[in-house]
N, C-alpha and C positions, 0 to 999 in steps of 0.2 A: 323925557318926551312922552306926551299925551297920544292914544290912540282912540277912535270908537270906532267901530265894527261897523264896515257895509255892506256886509254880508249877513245872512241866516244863516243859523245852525243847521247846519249840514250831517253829524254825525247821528247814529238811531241809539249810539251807547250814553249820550248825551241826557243826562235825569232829571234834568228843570226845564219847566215850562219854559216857551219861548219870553215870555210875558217876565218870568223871574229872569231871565239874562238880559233885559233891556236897562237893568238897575246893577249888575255883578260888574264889579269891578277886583281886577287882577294884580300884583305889584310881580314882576318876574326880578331876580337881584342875581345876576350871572358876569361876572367880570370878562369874560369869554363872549365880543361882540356875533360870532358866528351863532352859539347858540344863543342866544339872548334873540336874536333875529329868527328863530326859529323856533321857539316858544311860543314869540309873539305872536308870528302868523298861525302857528297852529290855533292858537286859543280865539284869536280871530276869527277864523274860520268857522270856531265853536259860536260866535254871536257875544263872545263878551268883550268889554272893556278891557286894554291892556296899559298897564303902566313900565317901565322899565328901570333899573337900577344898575348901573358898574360897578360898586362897592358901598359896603355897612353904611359910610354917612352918607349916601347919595338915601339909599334906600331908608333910615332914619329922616330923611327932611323931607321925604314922599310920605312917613308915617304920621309927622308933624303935622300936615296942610290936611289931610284926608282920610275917611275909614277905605279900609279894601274889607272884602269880601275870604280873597285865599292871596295867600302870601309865598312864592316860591322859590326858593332860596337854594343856592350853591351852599355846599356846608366849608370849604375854602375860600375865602375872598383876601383882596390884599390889604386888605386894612383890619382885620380881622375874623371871625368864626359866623355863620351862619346862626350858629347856636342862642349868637348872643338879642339877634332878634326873637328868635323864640321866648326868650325868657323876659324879656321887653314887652313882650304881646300879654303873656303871663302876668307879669307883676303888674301891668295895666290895669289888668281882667278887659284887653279891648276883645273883640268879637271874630278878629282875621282869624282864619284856619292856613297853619304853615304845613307847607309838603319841602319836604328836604332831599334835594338831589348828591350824591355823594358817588364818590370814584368806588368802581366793580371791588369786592373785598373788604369793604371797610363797613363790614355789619357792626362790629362793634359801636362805630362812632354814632350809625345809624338808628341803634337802641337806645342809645344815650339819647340821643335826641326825642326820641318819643317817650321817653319817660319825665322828658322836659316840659313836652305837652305836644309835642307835633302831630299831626294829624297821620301823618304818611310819608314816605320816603322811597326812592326812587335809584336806581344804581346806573352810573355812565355803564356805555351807550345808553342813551333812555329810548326806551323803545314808543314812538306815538303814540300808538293804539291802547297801551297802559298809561303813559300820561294822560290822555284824554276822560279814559276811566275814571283814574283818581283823583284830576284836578274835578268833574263830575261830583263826582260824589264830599270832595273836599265842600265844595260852590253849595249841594244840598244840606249839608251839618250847619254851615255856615248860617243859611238861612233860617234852618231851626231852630240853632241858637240866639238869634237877634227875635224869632217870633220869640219865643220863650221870653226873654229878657225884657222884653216888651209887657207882659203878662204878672197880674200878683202871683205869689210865687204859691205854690201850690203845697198844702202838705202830705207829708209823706201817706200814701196809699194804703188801704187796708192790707191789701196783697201782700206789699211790701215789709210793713209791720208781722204780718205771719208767720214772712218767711224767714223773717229776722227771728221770731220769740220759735221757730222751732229749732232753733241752734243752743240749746240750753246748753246753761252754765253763766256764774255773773266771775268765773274767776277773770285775773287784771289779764291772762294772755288769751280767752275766747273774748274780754270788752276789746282790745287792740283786737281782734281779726274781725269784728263788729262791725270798731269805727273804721276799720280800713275797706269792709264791702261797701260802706256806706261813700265813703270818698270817693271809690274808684267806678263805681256801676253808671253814672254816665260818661264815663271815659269811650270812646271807641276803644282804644288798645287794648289786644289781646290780654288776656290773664292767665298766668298758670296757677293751678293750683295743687297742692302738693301737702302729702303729709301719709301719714301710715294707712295700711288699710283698716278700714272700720272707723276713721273718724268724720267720717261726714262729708266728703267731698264734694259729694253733689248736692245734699244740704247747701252746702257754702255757694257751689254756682248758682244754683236755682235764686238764693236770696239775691244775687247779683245780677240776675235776672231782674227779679220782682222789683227790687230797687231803681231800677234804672229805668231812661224813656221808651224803650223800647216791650216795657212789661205789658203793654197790650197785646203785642206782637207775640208769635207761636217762640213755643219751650222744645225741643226737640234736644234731646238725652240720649248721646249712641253711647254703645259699648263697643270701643276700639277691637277686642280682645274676643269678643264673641261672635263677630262674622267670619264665614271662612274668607280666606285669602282670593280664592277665585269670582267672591260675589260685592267684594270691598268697592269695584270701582262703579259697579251699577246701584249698591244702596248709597252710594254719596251721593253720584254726577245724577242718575236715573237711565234710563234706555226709552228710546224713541222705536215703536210699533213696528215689527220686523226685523228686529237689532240682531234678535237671535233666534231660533227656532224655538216657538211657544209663545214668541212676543205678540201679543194681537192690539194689545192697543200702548198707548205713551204711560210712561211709569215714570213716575217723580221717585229723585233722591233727596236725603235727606238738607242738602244744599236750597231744593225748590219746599221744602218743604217749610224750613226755617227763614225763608226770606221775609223780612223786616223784623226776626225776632232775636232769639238766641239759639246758636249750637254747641249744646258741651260734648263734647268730644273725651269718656272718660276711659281712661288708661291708655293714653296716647302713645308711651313709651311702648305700648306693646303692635304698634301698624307695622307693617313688613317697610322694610327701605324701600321698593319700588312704588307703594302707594304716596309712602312720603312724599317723593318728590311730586306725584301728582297734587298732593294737597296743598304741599307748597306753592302751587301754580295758581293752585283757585283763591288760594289768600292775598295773594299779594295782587292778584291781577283783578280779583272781584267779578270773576266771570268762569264758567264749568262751559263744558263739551258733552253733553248726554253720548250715553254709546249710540251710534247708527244715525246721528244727526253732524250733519256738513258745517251746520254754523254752532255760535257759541253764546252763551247764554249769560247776562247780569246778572249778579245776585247780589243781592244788600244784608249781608249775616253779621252778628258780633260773635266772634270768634272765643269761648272759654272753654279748655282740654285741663284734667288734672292725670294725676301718676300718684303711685305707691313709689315709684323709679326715680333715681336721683339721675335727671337725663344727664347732665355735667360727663357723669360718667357713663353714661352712654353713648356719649358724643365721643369721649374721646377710647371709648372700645371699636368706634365705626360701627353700631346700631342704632343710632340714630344721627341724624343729619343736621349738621352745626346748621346749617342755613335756616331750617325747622324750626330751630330751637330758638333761634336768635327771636325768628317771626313771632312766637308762641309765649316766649318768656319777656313780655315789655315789662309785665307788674304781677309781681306772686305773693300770693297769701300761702302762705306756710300755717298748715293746723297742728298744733301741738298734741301728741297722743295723751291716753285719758291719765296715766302713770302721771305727767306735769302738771296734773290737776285734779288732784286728789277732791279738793276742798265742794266741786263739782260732781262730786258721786250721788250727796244723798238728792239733791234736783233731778240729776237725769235718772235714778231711781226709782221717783216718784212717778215722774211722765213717764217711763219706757211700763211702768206697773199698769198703770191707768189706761197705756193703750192695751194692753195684754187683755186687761180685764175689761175694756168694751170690746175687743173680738172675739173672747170668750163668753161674754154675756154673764160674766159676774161680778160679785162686787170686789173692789178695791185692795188687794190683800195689804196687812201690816208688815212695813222689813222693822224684823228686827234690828236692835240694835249690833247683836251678836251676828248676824249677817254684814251687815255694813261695816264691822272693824275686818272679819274676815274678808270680803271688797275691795278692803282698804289696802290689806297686805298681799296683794294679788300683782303678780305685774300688769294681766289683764293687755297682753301681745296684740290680740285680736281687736284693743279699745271698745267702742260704743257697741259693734256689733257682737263680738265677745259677751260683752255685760247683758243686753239682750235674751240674746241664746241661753245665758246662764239663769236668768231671770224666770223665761222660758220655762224652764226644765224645773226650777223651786217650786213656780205656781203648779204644774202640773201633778208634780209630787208632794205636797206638803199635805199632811192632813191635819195641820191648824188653822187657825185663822192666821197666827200673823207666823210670817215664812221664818223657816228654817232651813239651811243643806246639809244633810246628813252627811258623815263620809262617803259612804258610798257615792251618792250623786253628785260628789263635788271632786274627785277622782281624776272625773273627766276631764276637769278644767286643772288639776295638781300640775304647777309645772316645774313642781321639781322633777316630773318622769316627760321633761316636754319630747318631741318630735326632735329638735336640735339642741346641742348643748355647747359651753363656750368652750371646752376643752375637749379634743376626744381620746376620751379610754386609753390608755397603752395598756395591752395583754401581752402575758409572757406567755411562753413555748409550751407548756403546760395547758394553755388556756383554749388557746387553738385545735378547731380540731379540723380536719380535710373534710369537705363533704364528698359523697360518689359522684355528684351530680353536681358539679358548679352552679352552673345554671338555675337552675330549680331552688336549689338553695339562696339565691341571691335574685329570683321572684320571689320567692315567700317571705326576705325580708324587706323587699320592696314593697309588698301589699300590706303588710303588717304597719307599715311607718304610712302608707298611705290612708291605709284605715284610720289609723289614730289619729292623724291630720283631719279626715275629715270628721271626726264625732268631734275632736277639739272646734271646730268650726261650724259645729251644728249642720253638717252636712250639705255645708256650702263650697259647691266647687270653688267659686271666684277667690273664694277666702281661704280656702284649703293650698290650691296653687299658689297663692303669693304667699303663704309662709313658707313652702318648700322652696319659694324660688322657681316657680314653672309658669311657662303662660298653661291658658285655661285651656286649648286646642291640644298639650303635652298633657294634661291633666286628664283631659278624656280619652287621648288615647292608653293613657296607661292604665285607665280606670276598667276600660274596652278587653283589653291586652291580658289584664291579671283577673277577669270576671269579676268584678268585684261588684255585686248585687247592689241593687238601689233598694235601700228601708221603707218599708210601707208607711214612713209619715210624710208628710208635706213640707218635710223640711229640706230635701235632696233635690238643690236648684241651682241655676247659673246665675241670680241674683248678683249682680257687683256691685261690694262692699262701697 
């Protein structure tokens, strides 16, 4: 049964012209006549065209006669799966954007579905006022995708090309994480990205950025990890003039800041759980609450968070939030550390040289080849930023042209004497001695292992803490705790790796 709308749009979260909903049409596929009637009028109300469906073939012979616009599907029906339209829309390549409604609990089936290509998904009770949201914003994609397809196809951007050729390395596991930014950066669905510290992660998002339709739009790059916990919800949401004492006028978070662009969100795994859940609010629902403001706010962000943390196992310590994760992990690029890619040293050797030597204002220095088999046999824990720092510290000290690391300079980086080791020590009763002082004895080997963390790290906290295992906020207070002086160079920063 056919409907048009005699009513206006009524709702102000509603993000297309009046003009663009006099042509949007809706297919609603709900075997459940109560909600299926309750769909319909809502989205009525919104000014668009509704169609409706009982089951898979009802809704396949609405697919046959006509395009839709947003396609919204029960992911149980009695004839079969939700799903399976999705992948019908898919193997088509037609233009409908599906939102997948599915019973409270079952994020799983949910993720699945959006890695199938669904736009969005929705959990029983569906709440109106987030239906409306992201059938909204489903209805906008919708229409960008038909302008676009309309249009010669455009090639890839200079931007985009940059961001791509500054991810060096041609080995076959950096071309796979290549062609997969390139696949996945007009996707809406979240990304995680993941890999050790030091290999590039935010490299990797930015290019997913840059690649994608949104690379006009703002880049906005937080550090999960380096705001204190008490100031977490005013740099997302923002605060509205009076919020707090000292507030005098409206302050944008990073939420208002990144609207129509990207937000990478990096070292995710380290947000406290009660932020979580509020982030989790603003993603799924595409709308923030500024502190000291009554009403709540739109926002249109593509959502990419990476981690040194294998959240998996986070989730199931209860430090991080299955719900979070499900949202955050639709599509992960996994970077392989620099040890699985050997064959990519003397390239990024060259560029990491090059830029060394335009910040220093000289010329180009030579690696030796006796440098580079030493490189070679390195595990190099720390990867690209490791190699760096160590780069670093050759050019500063070699007094040839073409580099060499003395023992001495290279010490720093020995990791046969590393910070942690795979076995530890057993001493006999001999070996042991009592100190008078527990305490003191057990700071001074704390600062001793902290020290050498951080010169291993080039005196980067961010990178110091994630190899001991600590967030960065443990990292300065123990740094606070044990005096432990900052080096008159410019290298002693919260920089994340």
């Amino acid at each position: 049964m056919s409907f048009w709308c005699p009513f206006r749009p009524t709702s102000t979260n509603t993000m297309t012209s009046n003009a663009a909903l006099d042509n949007t049409r809706i297919l609603v596929v709900d075997d459940e006549p109560d909600l299926r009637t309750l769909y319909e009028l809502t989205l009525l109300r919104e000014g668009y065209g509704v169609e409706t469906a009982g089951s898979l073939a009802e809704a396949f012979e609405h697919l046959s006669e006509r395009r839709f616009d947003v396609v919204i599907t029960d992911m149980r029906l009695p004839d079969g799966l939700g799903m399976e339209l999705i992948q019908f829309i898919k193997v088509q390549k037609r233009r409908e954007r599906c939102v997948v409604i599915t019973a409270y609990g079952s994020a799983e089936n949910a993720v699945e579905s959006l890695k199938a290509g669904a736009f969005d998904y929705l959990t029983k009770p569906v709440d109106l006022k987030q239906f409306r949201d992201v059938i909204a914003s489903a209805v906008q994609d919708s229409k960008s995708r038909a302008g676009a397809a309309g249009r010669s196809v455009a090639p890839p951007s200079r931007a985009g090309e940059a961001a791509l050729t500054r991810l060096v390395g041609m080995s076959s596991s950096m071309r796979l994480v290549k062609e997969r930014i390139v696949k996945v950066a007009c996707s809406m669905a979240p990304i995680l990205v993941t890999g050790e510290s030091g290999t590039g992660k935010e490299l990797v998002a930015n290019a997913i950025h840059a690649n994608s339709h949104r690379a006009g739009g703002p880049w906005v790059a937080v550090n999960c990890s380096a705001i204190p916990e008490n100031l977490l919800e005013t740099e997302f949401f923002g605060a509205r003039k009076g919020a707090y004492t000292g507030s005098t006028q409206d302050r944008d978070g990073f939420f208002q800041a990144a609207r129509g662009g990207t937000l990478f969100l990096d070292e995710i795994g380290d947000l406290p759980l009660a932020m979580q859940s509020k982030l989790l609010r603003a993603i799924q629902e595409r709308c923030i609450r500024p502190i000291g403001s009554p009403q709540e706010e739109a926002v249109d962000v593509r959502i990419v968070s990476a981690t040194h943390k294998d959240l998996a196992t986070e989730v199931h310590a209860g430090r991080f939030r299955q719900d979070l994760y499900y949202r955050l992990n639709v599509i992960q690029i996994l970077i392989p550390p620099l040890r699985e890619r050997r064959e990519d040293l003397p390239a990024l050797c060259e560029t990491l040289l090059r830029r060394i030597a335009l910040e220093s204002g000289i010329e180009v220095p030579t690696l030796s080849d006796a440098l580079l088999v030493q490189l070679a046999g390195d595990p190099l824990p720390g990867n690209v930023r490791e190699l760096e720092n160590l780069l670093h510290r050759a050019v500063a000290l070699s007094e040839e042209d073409e580099l060499q690391i003395e023992p001495s300079t290279y010490q720093v980086l020995n990791h046969e004497t590393a910070v942690t080791t795979t076995e530890p020590a057993v001493l006999d009763d001999n070996q042991i001695t009592i100190p008078s002082d527990l305490q003191s004895h057990l700071d001074s080997a704390e600062r001793e292992i902290l020290i050498r963390a951080l010169r291993e790290s080039g005196f980067n906290r961010t990178a110091a803490a994630a190899r001991l295992g600590l967030s960065l906020r443990q990292m300065r207070y123990r740094i606070a705790r044990l005096h432990i002086d900052t080096p008159h160079t410019g290298d002693f920063s919260d920089e994340p790796v």
